[in-house]
Structures are given as structure tokens and as C-alpha cells.
C-alpha positions as CSV (number, residue, x, y, z in Angstrom):
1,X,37.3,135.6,109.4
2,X,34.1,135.3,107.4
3,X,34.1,135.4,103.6
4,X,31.4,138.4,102.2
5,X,27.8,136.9,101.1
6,X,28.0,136.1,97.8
7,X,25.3,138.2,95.4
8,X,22.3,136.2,93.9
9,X,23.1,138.0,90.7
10,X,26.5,136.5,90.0
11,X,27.2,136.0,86.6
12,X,29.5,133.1,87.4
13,X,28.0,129.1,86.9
14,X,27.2,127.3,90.4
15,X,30.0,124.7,91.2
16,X,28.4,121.9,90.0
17,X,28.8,123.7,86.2
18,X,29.3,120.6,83.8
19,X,30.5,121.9,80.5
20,X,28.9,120.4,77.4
21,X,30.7,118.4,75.4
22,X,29.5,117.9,71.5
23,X,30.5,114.7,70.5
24,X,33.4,114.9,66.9
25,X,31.0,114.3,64.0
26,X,32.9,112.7,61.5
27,X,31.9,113.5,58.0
28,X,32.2,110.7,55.8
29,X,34.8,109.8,53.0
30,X,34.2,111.1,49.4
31,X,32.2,108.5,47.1
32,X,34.4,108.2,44.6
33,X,38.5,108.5,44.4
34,X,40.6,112.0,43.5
35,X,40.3,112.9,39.5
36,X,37.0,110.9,39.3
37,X,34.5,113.1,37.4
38,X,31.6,111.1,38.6
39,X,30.7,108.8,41.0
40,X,31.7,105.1,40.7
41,X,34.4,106.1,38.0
42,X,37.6,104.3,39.2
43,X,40.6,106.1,37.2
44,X,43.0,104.2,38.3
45,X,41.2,101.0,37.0
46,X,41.1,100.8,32.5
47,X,38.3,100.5,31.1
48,X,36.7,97.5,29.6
49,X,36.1,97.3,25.8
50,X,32.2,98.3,26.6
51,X,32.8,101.3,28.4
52,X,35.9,102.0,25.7
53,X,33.5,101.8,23.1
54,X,30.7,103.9,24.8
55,X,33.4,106.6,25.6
56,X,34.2,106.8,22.1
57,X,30.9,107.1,20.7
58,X,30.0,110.1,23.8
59,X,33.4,111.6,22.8
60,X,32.2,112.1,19.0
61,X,28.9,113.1,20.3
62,X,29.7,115.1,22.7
63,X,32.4,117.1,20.3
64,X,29.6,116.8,17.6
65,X,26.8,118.9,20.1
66,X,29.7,121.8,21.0
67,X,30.9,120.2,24.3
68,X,34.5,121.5,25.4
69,X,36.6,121.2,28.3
70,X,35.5,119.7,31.7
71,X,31.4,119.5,30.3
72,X,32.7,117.0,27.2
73,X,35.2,115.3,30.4
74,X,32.2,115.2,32.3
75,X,29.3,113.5,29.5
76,X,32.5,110.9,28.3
77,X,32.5,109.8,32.1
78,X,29.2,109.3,32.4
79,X,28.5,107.8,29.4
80,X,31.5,105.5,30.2
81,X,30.0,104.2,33.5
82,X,26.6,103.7,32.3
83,X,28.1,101.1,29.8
84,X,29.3,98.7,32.6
């Protein structure tokens, strides 16, 4: 027995239907470590005596302008890893 002519208006993909595969973009790692507040700050390295000294000063400074909480945590790190 013969099969029923297929309709031209099938909404089905021809046999030779390739899916498209999108190749797994990977997105990369963070810059800097977990409880770093800025880039290049390494907390589980101490700091040297320069960068001690510079936190200390931007600590003072920073308490001095009003700075509280994470913005004072923020402006100490910084100033901390500009003194390298």
C-alpha cells in the first residue's frame, strides 16, 4: 500500500534537519579572591609595612571625612594596594 502525499505546508523540518548546537561559553574566573574588596587585594596574604602604613593613614582619613561601614572598608583597601 502507498503512503498519502505528504503536504508542502508541513510544519515539520526536512530529514536532513541538523540541530544547532551553541558552543558552552565559559565565563571567566573572578579577578580577585572571595572577601577581596578590590581588585589585586590578596586577603589571605599580610600586608607589608607600606601598605600597613598607608592603611592606617586612609583609616584616620577616611574616619576623619564621615566614612562608615563597607565605603571606609572599601577607601582602606584601596589605599592599601596603591601603596605596594
Amino acid at each position: 500500500m502507498l503512503a498519502p502525499p505528504r503536504s508542502t505546508t508541513s510544519t515539520r523540518p526536512p530529514l536532513s534537519f541538523k540541530p544547532v548546537v551553541k558552543p558552552v561559553v565559559v565565563k571567566p574566573a573572578a579577578t580577585f579572591p572571595p572577601g577581596a574588596l578590590v581588585p589585586g587585594q590578596r586577603p589571605d596574604l599580610a600586608l607589608n609595612s607600606a601598605q600597613f602604613a598607608a592603611a592606617r593613614a586612609a583609616r584616620a582619613s577616611g574616619t576623619a571625612q564621615g566614612m562608615s561601614g563597607r565605603q571606609l572598608e572599601v577607601y582602606v583597601a584601596q589605599a592599601a594596594m596603591n601603596a605596594k
